[in-house]
N, C-alpha and C positions, 0 to 999 in steps of 0.2 A: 470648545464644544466636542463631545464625545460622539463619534463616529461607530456605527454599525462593525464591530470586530469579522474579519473574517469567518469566523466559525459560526457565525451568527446568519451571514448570506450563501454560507453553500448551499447547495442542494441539498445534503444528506450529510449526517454526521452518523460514524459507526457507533455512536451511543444511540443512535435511533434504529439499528437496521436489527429487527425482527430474530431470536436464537430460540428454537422452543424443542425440548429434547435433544439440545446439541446439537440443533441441527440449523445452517445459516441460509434465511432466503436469501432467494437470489437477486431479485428485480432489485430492493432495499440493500445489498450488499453491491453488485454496481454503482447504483448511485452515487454510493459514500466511495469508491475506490474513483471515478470520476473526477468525487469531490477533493480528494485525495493528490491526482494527479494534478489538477488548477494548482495544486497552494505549488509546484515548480515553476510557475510562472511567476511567481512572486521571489524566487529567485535570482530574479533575470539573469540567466546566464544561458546561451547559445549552447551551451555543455551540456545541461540537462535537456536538452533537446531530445539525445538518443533514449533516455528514462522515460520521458513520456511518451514517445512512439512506442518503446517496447510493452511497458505500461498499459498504453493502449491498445495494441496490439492486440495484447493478452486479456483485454476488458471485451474486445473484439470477437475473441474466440468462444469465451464463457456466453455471451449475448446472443453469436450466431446460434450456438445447439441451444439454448434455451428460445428462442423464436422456433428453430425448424421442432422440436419439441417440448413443449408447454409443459405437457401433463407431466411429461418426467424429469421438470428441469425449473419443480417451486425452491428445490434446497440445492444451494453448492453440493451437499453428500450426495443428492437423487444424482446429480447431474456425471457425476465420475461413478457411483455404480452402474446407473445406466449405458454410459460407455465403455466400463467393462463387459459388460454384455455384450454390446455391441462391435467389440474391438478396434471402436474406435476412438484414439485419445486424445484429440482433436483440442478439445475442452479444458479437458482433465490434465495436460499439459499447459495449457494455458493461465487455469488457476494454481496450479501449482509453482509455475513462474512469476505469476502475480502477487502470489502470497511471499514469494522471495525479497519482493522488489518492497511490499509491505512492511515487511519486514524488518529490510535494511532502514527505511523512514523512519520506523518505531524506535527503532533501538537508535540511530541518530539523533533522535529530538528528545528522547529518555536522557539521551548522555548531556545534552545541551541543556535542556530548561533544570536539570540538578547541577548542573555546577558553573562557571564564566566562561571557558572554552568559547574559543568561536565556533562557527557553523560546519568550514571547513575541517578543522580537527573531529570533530562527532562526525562528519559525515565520513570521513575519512576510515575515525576506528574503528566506525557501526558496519561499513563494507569490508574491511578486513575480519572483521566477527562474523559477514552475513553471508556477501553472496559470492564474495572472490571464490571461495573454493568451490565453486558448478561453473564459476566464466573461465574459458581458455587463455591461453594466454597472448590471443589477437586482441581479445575482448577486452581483458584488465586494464591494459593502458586508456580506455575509451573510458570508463568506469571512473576510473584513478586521476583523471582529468578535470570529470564533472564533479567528481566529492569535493576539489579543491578551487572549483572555483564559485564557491557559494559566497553571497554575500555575506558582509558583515554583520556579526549577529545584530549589532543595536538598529541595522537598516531592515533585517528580517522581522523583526518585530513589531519593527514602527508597521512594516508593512500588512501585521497583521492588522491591527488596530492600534489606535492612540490611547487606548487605557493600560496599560501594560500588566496592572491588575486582573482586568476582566480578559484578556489577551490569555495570561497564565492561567486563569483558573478556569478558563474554557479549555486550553489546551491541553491542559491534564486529564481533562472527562473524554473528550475527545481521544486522547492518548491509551488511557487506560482500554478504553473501550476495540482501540484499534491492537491492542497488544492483546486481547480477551480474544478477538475472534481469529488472530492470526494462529494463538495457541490451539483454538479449536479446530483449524483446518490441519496445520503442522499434524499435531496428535491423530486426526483422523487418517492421514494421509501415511501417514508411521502404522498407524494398525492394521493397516491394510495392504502395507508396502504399494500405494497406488500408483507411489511416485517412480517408481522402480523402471529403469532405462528411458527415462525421459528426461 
């Protein structure tokens, strides 16, 4: 019997979260980063522990300024020009960390679902291409620990769902989608140098 695939009972898939003029809501972009950080649990590993705390951390920080300000905080972009206004980057630091940590996921499950590698290796590569060069080098060994202790790809999969057809071709809409909006906050965040000493 075919069982409900993962991507099927998140909350939000970033193929669902709202882009209109380049510009990414926020409520619907939480969600799916939310949703995002559950599939670590599906990991099982005590390693990825720090990933999601920091993950959410940073989920934390975008949620608080958009609660204490609504009106200026429908789009990720409202939400870091408004604190450039405000000079406070509170926020704007936060997704911009978040979209790291995105990041490094995207480009780890790109490298895995194209070719046989284990999970370990893509997480591995995807953090030497993504976030190692912003983490210190207290941080890296913390990093460099959880990349390699991911499960074994055929358990990570099973754990998506038991179709492994519907498993893949959800994961890729899923993916692609998560790789679209990461390019669009990167890009924004490059044109405006938002990111700059954070």
């Amino acid at each position: 019997m075919t069982t409900p695939t993962f991507f099927v009972t998140m909350k939000r898939s970033f193929a669902d979260v709202p882009v209109e003029a380049g510009k990414v809501s926020t409520t619907e972009f939480l969600e799916a980063a939310e949703s995002l950080v559950s599939l670590f649990d599906l990991l099982a590993s005590a390693a990825f522990t720090v990933v999601q705390m920091d993950m959410n951390g940073n989920i934390k920080k975008i949620r608080d300024r958009q609660l204490a300000n609504p009106v200026l905080s429908s789009t990720l972009q409202d939400i870091v020009l408004s604190e450039k206004v405000d000079k406070n980057k509170t926020a704007t630091q936060g997704l911009l960390w978040l979209t790291r940590g995105l990041h490094l996921t995207a480009v780890a499950l790109r490298k895995n679902i194209e070719s046989t590698e284990e999970l370990n290796e893509s997480f591995t590569k995807a953090y030497s291409e993504t976030l190692i060069k912003f983490h210190s080098m207290v941080v890296r060994p913390v990093f460099k620990l959880a990349m390699k202790a991911c499960p074994y790809r055929k358990d990570f999969y099973a754990k998506l769902g038991n179709d492994y057809d519907a498993v893949k071709e959800q994961l890729l809409t899923w993916l692609a989608a998560l790789e679209r909006i990461v390019k669009i906050i990167q890009d924004f965040y490059d044109s405006g140098k938002y990111g700059k000493g954070l």
